[in-house]
Backbone bond lengths (Angstrom), bond angles and torsions (degrees), N, CA, C in turn:
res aa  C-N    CA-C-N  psi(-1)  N-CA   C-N-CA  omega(-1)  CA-C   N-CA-C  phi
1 X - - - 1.463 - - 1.527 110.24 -
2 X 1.456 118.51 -59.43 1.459 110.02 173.14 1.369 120.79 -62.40
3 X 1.537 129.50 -8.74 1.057 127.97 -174.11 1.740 99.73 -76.19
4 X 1.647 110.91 -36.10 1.508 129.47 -157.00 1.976 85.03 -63.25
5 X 1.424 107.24 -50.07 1.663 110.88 -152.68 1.851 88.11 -71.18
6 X 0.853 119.75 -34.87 1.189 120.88 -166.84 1.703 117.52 -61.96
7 X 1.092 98.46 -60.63 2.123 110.72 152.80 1.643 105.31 -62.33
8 X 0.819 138.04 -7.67 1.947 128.07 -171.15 1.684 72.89 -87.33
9 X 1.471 106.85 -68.59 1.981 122.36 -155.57 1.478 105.76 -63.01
10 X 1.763 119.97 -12.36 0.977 118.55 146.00 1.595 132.05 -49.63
11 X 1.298 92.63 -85.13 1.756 110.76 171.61 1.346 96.64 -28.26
12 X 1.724 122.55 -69.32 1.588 99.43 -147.88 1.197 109.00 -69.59
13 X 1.548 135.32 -10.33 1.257 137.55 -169.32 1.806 102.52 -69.69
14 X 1.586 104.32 -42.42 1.487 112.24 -174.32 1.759 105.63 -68.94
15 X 1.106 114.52 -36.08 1.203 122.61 -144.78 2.163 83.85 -73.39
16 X 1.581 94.50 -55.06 2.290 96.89 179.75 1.128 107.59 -72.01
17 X 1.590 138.18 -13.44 0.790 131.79 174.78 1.883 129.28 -60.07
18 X 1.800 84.60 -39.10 1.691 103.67 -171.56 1.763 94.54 -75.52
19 X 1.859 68.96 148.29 2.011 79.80 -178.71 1.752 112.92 -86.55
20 X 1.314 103.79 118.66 1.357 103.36 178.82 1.827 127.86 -52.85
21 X 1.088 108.12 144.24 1.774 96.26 169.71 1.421 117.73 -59.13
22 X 1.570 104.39 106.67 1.443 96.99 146.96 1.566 143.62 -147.34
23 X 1.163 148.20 -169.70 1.557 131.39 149.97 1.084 143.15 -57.88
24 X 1.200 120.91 81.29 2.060 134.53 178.86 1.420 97.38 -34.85
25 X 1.396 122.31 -75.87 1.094 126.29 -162.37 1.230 132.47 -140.60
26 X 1.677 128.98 123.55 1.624 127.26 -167.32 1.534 101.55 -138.46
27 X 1.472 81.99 132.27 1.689 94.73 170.93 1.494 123.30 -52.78
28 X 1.555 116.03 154.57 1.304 127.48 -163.19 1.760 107.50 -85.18
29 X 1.836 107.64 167.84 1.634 86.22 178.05 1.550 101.84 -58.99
30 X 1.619 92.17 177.33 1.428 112.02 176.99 1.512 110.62 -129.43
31 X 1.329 140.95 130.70 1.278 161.82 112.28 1.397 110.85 -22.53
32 X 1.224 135.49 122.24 1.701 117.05 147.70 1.325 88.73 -170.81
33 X 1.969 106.81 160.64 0.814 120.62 -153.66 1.471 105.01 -110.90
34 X 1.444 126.36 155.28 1.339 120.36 174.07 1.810 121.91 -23.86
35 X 0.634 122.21 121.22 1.752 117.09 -172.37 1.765 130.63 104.10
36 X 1.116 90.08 -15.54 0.985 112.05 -166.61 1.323 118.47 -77.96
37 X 1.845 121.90 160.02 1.827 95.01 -169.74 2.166 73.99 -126.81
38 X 1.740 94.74 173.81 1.101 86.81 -177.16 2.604 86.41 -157.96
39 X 1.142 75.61 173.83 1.753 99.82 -173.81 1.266 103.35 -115.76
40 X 1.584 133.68 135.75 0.881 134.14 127.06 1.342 152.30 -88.14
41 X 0.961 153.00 101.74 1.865 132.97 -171.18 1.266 127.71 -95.76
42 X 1.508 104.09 128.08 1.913 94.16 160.39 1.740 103.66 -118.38
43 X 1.138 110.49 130.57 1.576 98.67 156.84 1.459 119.21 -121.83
44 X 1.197 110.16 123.32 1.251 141.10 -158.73 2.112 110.76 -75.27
45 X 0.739 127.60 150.55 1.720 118.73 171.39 1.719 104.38 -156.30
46 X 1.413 100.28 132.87 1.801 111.75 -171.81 1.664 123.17 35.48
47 X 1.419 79.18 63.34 1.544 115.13 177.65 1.954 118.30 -86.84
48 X 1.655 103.77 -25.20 1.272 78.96 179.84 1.427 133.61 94.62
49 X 1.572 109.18 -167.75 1.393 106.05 141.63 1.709 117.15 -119.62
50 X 1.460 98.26 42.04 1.459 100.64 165.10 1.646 106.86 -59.03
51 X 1.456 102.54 170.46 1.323 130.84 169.28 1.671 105.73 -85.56
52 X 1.378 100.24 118.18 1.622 97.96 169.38 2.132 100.92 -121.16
53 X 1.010 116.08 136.59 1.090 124.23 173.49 1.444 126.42 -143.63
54 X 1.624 129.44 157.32 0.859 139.22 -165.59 1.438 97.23 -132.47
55 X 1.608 102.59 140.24 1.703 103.13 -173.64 1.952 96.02 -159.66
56 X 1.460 112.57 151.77 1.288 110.19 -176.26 1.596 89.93 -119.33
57 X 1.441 97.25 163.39 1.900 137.03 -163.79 1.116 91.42 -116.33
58 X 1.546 128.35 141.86 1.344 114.93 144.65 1.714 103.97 -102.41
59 X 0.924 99.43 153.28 1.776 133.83 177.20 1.713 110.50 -7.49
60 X 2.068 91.04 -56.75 1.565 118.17 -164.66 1.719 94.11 -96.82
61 X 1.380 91.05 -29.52 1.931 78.09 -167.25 1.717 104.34 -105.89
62 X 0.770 134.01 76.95 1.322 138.97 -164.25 1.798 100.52 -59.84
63 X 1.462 112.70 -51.60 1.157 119.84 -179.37 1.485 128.38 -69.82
64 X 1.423 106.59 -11.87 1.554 120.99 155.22 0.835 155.57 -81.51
65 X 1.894 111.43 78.46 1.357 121.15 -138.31 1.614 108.32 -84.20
66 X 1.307 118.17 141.47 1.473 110.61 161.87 1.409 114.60 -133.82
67 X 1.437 115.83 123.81 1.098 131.88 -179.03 1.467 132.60 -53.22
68 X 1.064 101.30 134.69 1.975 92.36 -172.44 1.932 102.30 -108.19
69 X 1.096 108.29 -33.20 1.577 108.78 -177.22 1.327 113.66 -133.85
70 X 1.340 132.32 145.34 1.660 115.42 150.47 1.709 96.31 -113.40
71 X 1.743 106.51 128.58 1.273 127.83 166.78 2.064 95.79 51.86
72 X 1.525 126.68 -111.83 1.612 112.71 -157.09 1.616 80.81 -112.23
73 X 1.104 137.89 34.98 1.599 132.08 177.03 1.474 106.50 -119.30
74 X 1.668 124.21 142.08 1.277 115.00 156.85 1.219 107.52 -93.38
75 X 1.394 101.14 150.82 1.809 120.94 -170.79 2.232 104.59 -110.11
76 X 1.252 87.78 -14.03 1.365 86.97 -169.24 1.399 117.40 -98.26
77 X 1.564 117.88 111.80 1.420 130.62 -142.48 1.631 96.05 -70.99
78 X 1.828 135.67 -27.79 1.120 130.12 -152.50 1.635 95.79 -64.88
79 X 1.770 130.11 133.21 0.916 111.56 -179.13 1.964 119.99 -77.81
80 X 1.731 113.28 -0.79 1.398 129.46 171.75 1.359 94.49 -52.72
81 X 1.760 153.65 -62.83 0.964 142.64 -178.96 1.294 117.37 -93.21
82 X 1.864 83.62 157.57 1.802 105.72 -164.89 0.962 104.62 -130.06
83 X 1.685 128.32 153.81 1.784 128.05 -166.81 1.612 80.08 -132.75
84 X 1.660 105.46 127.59 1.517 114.09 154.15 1.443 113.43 -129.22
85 X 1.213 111.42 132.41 2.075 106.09 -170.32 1.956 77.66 -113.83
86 X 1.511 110.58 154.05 1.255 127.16 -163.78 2.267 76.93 -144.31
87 X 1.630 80.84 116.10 1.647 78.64 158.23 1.416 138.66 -72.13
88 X 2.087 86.45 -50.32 1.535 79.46 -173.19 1.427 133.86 -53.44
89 X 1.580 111.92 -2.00 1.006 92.16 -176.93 2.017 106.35 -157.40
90 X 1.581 82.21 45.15 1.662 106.46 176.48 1.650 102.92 26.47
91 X 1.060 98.53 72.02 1.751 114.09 174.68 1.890 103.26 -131.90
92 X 1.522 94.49 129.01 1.247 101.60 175.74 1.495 113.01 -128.20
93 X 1.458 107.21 135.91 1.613 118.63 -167.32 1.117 119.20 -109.63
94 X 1.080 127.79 139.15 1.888 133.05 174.12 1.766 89.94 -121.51
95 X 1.844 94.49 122.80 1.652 93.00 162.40 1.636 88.84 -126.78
96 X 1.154 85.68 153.51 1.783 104.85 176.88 1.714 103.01 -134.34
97 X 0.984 107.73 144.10 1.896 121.25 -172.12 1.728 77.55 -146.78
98 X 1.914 89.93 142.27 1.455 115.71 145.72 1.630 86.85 89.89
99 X 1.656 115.31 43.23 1.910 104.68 -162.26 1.428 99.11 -69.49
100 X 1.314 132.62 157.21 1.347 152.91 -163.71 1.646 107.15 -148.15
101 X 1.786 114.04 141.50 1.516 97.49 175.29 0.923 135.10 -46.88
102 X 1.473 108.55 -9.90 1.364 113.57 -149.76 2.169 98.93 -94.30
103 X 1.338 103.86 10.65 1.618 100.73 -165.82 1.878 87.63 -126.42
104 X 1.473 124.96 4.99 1.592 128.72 151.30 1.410 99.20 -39.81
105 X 1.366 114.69 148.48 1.455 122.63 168.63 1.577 114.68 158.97
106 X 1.011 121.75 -157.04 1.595 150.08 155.07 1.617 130.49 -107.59
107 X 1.158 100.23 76.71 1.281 95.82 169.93 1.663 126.97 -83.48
108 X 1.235 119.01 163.24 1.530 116.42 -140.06 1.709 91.89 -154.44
109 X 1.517 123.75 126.83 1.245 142.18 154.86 1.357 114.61 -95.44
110 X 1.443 115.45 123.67 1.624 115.59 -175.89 1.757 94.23 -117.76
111 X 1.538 87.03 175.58 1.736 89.19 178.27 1.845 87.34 -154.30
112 X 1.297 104.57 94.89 1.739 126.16 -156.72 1.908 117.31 -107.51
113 X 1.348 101.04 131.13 1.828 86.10 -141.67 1.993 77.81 -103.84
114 X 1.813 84.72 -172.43 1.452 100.86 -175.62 1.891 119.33 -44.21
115 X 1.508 103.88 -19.60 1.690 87.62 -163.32 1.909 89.54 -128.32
116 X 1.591 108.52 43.72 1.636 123.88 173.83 1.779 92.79 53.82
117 X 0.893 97.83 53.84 1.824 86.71 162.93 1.587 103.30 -110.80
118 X 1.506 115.78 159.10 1.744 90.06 161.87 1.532 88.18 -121.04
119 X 1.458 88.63 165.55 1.334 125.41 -154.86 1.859 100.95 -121.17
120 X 0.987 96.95 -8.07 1.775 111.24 161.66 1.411 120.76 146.07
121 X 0.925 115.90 160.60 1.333 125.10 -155.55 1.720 110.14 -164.03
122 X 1.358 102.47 148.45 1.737 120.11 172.56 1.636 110.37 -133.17
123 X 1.545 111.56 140.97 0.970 118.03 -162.95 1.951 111.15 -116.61
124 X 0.821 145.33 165.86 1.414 131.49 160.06 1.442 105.35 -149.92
125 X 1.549 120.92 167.26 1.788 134.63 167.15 1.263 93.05 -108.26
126 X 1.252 97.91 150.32 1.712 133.70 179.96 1.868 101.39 -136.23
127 X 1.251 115.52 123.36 1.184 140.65 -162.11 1.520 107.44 -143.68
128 X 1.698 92.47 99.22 1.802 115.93 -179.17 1.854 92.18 -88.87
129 X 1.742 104.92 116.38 1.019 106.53 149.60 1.761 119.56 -74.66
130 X 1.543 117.85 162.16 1.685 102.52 160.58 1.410 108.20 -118.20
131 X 1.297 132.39 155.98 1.089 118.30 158.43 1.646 133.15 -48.15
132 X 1.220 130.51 134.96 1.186 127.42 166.18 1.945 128.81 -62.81
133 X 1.008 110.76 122.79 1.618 113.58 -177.91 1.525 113.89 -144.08
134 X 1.007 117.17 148.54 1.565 145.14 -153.88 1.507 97.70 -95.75
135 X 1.836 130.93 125.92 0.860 122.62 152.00 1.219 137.69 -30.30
136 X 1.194 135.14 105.50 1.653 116.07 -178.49 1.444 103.31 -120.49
137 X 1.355 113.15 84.53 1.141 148.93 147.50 1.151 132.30 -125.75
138 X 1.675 111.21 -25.57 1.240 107.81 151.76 1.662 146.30 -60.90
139 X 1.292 115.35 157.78 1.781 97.04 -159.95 1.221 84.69 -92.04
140 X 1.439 114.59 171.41 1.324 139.73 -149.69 1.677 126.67 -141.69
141 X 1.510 105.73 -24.41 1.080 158.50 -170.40 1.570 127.58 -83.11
142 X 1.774 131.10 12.09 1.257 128.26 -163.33 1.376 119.88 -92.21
143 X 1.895 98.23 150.14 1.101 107.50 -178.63 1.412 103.03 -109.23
144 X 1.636 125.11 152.98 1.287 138.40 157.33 1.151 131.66 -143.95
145 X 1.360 128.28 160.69 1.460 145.13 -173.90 1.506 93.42 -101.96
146 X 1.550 94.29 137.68 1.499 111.63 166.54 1.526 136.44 -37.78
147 X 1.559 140.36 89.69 1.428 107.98 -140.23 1.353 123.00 117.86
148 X 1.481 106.73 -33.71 1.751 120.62 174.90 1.320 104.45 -76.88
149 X 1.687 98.74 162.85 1.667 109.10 -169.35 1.755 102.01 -124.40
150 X 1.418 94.51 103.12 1.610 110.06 -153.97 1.811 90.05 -92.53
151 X 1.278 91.68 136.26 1.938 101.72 175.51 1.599 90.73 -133.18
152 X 1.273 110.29 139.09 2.147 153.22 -176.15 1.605 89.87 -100.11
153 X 1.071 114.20 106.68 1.461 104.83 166.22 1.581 98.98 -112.11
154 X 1.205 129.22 150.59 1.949 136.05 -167.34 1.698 103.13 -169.49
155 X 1.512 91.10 91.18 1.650 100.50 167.58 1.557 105.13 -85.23
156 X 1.553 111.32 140.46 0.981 113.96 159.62 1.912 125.40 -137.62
157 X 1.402 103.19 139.28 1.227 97.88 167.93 1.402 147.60 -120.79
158 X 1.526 134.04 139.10 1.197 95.03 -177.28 2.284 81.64 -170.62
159 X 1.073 117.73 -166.80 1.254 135.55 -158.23 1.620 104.47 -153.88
160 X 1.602 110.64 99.88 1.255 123.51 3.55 1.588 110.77 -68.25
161 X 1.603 119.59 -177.70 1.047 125.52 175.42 1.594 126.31 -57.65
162 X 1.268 157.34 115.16 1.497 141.58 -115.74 1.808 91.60 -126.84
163 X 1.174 91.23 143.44 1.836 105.98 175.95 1.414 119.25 -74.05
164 X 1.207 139.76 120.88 1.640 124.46 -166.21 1.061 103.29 -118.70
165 X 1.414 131.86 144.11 1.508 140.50 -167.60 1.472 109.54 -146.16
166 X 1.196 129.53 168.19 1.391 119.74 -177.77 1.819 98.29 -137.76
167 X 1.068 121.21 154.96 1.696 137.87 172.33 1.699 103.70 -134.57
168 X 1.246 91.08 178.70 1.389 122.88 164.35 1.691 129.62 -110.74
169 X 1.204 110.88 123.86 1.820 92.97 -175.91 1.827 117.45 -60.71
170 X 1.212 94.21 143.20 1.605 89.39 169.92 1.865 103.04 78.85
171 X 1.684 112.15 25.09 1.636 125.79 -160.40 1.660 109.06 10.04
172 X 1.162 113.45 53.77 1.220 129.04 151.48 1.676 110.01 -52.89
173 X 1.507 112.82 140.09 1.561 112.42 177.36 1.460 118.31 -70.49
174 X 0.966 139.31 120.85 1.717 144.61 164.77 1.526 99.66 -34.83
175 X 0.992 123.05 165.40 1.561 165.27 117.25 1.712 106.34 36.01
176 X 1.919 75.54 -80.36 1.825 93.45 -172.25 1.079 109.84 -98.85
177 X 1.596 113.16 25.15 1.688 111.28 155.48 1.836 103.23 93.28
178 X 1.290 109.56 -0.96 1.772 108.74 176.15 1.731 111.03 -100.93
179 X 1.124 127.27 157.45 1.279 138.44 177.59 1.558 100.58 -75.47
180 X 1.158 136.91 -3.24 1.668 130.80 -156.67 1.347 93.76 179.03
181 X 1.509 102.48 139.65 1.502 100.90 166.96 1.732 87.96 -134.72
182 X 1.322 126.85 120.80 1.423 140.24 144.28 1.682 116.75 -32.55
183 X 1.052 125.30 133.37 1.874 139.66 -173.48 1.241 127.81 82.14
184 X 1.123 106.79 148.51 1.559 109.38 -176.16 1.273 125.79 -62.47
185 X 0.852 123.65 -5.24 1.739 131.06 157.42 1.459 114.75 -107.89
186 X 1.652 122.97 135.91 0.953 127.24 -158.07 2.307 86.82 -130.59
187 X 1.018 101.44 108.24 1.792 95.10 -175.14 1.506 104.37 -105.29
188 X 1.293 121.95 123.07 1.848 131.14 165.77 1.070 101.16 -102.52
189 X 1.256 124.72 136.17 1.614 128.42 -162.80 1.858 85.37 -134.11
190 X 1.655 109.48 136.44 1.183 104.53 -175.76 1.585 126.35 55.28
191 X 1.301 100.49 56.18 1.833 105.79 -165.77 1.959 73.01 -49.20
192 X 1.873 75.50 173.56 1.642 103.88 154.41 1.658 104.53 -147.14
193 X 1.217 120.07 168.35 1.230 122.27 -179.85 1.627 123.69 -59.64
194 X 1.713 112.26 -13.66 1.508 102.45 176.80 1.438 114.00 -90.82
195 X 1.598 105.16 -1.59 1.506 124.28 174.55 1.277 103.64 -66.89
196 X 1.162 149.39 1.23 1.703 133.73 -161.66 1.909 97.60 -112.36
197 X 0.913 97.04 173.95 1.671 105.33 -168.80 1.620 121.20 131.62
198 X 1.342 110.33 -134.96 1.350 105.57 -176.84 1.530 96.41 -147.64
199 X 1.293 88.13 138.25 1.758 116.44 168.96 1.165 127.26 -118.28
200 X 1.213 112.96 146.28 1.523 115.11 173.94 1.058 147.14 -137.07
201 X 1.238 133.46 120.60 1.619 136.95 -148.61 1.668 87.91 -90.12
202 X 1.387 100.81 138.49 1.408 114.52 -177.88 1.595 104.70 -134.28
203 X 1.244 128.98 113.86 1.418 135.15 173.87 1.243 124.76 -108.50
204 X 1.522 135.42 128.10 1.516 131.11 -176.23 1.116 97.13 -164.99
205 X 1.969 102.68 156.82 1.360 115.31 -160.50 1.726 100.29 -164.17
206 X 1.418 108.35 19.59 1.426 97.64 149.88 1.855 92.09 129.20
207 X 1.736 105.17 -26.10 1.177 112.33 -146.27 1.755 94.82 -120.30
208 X 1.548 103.03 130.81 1.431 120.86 -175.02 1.005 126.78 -53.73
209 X 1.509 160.05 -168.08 1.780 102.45 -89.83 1.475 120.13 -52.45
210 X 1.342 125.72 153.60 1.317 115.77 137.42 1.661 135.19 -91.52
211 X 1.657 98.65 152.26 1.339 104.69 -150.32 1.418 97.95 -99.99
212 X 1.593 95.39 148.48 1.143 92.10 174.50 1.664 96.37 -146.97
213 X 1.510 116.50 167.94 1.336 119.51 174.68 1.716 116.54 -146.49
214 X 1.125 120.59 127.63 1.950 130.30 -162.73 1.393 100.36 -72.35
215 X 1.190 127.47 133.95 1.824 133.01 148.29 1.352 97.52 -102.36
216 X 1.609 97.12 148.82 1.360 120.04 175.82 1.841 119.79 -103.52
217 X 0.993 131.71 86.64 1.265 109.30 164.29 1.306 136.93 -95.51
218 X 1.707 127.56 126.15 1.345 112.36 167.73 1.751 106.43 -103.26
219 X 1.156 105.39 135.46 1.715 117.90 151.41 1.343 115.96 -66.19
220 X 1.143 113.07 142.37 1.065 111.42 149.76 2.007 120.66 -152.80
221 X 1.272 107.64 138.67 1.448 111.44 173.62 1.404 118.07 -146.58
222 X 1.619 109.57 -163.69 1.612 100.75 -165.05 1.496 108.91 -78.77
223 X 1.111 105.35 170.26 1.738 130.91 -158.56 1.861 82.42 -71.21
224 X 1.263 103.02 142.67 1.522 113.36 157.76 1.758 104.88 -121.08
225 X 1.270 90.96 169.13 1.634 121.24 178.48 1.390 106.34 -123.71
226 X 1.267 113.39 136.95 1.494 122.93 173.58 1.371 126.24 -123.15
227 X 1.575 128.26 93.55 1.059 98.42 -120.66 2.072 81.98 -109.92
228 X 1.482 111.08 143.29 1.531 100.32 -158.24 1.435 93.93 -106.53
229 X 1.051 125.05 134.40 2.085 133.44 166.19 1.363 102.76 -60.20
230 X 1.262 135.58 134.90 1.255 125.05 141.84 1.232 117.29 -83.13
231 X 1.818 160.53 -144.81 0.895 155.90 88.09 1.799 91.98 -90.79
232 X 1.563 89.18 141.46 1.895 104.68 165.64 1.256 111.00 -124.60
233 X 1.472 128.80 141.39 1.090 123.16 160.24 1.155 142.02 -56.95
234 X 1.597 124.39 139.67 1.693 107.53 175.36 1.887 109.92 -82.18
């Protein structure tokens, strides 16, 4: 009988003793912007021949998993991602080049045992900025009469959502007497003729270049005379 307790107090000693499977180390979220290439890491410790895999979420579909590797193979046909497994030191990599919104998400490292359970796992967000850009469909091009009540309209889009401001070329003063006017509509009420020139909608949101796009205005009204005094001597 004491021999029996003695092997039981064995086992369980072996059994807490052993180091469980888990993840040492996983990369942080990620930010990046359209174009952009990026790394992922998991490093893995007393793994076995468990299943370790990497698979992305999208945003809306959380439950729609798509696989990036099975075990040292990539499974994921896009040729933008690459699978490298590093033994010495059971680290597995996802690089992606050429990032697109369409690769935003949750990606997820599992460590997945004989009967698909996981046995742990790390998760991260990936956040595709886009560049910001200026409708250019809008006209660009206005004419006015002396007196008219001229409105700048400047859509812009981009992720995050982009700040729009307006100048003058050559930082000429605006209108209402400010160097900048903030929003996408820029309104001159009662142009006058020193009002005409060029403006410019300028949009940015964190993300390199910022865009910007020129309006043209000419005034135009009736002819004046100026008429100058001389004094002459007698």
């Amino acid at each position: 009988m004491l021999v029996y307790v003695y092997l039981l107090l064995c086992t369980i000693t072996f059994i807490l003793t052993q180091e469980k499977p888990s993840i040492l180390y996983f990369s942080k979220d990620q930010v990046k912007t359209v174009g952009d290439s990026m790394d992922l890491e998991c490093s893995v410790n007393n793994v076995g021949n468990l299943l370790v895999r990497w698979s992305r979420h999208n945003f809306d579909k959380y439950y729609f998993t798509i696989p990036l590797n099975y075990r040292h193979t990539k499974v994921m046909v896009d040729p933008r991602f690459s699978f490298t497994y590093i033994q010495q030191n059971n680290t597995y990599w996802i690089h992606v080049s050429d990032i697109q919104e369409s690769d935003a998400g949750l990606y997820k490292c599992q460590i997945i045992n004989d009967y698909d359970v996981t046995v742990d796992q790390a998760e991260l967000k990936v956040l595709v900025r886009k560049h910001e850009f200026i409708d250019y469909k809008l006209a660009t091009s206005i004419d006015a009469r002396v007196g008219d009540n001229v409105k700048l309209d400047c859509e812009a889009i981009g992720d995050p959502v982009p700040s729009v401001y307006w100048i003058r070329a050559n930082n000429a003063i605006l209108p209402d007497g400010n160097a900048e006017h903030i929003g996408n509509f820029l309104y001159i009420p009662s142009i006058r003729n020193k009002d005409g020139g060029l403006y410019q909608c300028c949009a940015e949101n964190g993300v390199t270049p910022r865009a910007r796009r020129t309006f043209k205005i000419d005034v135009w009204g009736e002819p004046s005379v100026k008429i100058i005094r001389r004094n002459t001597a007698n």
